[in-house]
Residue frames relative to the residue before (quaternion, step in Angstrom):
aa qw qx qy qz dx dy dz
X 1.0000 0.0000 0.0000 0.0000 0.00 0.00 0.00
X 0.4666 0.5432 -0.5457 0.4353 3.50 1.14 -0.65
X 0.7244 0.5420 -0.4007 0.1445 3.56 -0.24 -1.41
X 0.7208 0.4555 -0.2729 0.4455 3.10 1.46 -0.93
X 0.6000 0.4779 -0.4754 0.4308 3.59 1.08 -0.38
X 0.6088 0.5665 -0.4040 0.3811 3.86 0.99 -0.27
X 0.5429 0.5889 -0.2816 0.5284 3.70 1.54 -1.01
X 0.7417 0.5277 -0.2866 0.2987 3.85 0.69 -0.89
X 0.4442 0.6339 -0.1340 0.6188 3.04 2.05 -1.49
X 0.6660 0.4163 -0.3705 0.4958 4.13 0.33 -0.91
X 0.8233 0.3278 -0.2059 0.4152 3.27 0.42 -1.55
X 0.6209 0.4472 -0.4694 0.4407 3.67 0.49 0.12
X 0.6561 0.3254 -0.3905 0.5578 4.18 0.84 0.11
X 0.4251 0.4168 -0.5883 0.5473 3.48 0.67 0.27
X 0.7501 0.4019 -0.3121 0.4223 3.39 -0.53 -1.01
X 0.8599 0.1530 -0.1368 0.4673 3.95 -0.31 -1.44
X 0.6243 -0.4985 0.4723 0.3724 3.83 1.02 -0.19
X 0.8908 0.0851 0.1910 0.4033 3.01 0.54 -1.76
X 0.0296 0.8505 -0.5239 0.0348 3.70 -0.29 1.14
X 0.6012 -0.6661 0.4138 0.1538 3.39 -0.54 1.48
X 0.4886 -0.6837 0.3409 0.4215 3.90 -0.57 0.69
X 0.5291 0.5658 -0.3834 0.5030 3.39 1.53 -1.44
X 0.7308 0.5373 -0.2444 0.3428 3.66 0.20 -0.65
X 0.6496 0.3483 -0.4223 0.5276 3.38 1.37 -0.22
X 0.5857 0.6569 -0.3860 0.2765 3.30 1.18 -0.52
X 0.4937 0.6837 -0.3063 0.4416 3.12 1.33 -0.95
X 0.7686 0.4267 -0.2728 0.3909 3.52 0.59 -0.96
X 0.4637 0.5847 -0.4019 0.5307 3.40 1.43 -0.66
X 0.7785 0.4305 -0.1991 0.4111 3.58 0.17 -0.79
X 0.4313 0.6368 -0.4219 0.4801 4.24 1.53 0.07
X 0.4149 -0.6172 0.6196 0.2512 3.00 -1.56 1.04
X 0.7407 -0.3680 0.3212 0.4613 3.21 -1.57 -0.11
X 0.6703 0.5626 -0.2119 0.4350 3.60 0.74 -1.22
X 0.5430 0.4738 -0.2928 0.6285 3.74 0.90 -0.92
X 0.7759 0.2619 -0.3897 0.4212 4.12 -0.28 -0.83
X 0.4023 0.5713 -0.5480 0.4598 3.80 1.20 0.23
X 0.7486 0.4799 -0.2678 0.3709 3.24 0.24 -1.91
X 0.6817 0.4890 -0.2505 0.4832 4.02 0.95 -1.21
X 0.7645 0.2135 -0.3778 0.4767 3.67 0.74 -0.16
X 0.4372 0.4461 -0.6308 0.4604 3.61 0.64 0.43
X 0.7189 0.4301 -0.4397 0.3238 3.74 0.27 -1.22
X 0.6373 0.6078 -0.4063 0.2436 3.98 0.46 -0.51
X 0.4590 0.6139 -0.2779 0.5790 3.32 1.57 -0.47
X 0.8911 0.1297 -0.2656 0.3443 3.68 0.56 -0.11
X 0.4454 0.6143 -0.4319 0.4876 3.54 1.90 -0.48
X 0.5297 -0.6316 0.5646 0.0425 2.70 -2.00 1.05
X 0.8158 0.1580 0.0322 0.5554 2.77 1.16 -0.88
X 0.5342 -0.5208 0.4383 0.5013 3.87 -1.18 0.00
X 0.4540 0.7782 -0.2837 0.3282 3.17 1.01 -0.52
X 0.8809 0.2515 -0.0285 0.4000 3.33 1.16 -1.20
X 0.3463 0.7820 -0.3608 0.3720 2.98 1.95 0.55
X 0.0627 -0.9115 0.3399 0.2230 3.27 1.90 -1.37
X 0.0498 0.7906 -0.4747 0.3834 2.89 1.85 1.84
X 0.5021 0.7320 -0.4187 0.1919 3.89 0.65 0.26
């Protein structure tokens, strides 16, 4: 599961540049099933905004 919480964290600063600390934490803290659901969603959010990592 690490690999994927590291892959989510890569691919959201590729994409927004910029990933908030509260926001990596959040990921540290995803079940397995959620970092499915969060790396399908990064592929389509526009924004950080719409991940709804808060």
């Amino acid at each position: 599961m690490e690999g994927k919480r590291i892959a989510l964290v890569q691919l959201l600063t590729i994409k927004f540049d910029m990933v908030p600390d509260a926001m990596r934490a959040r990921v540290q803290s995803l079940s397995h099933d959620e970092l499915d659901t969060y790396l399908k969603r990064v592929l389509s959010a526009e924004t950080l905004e719409e991940m709804d990592l808060s």
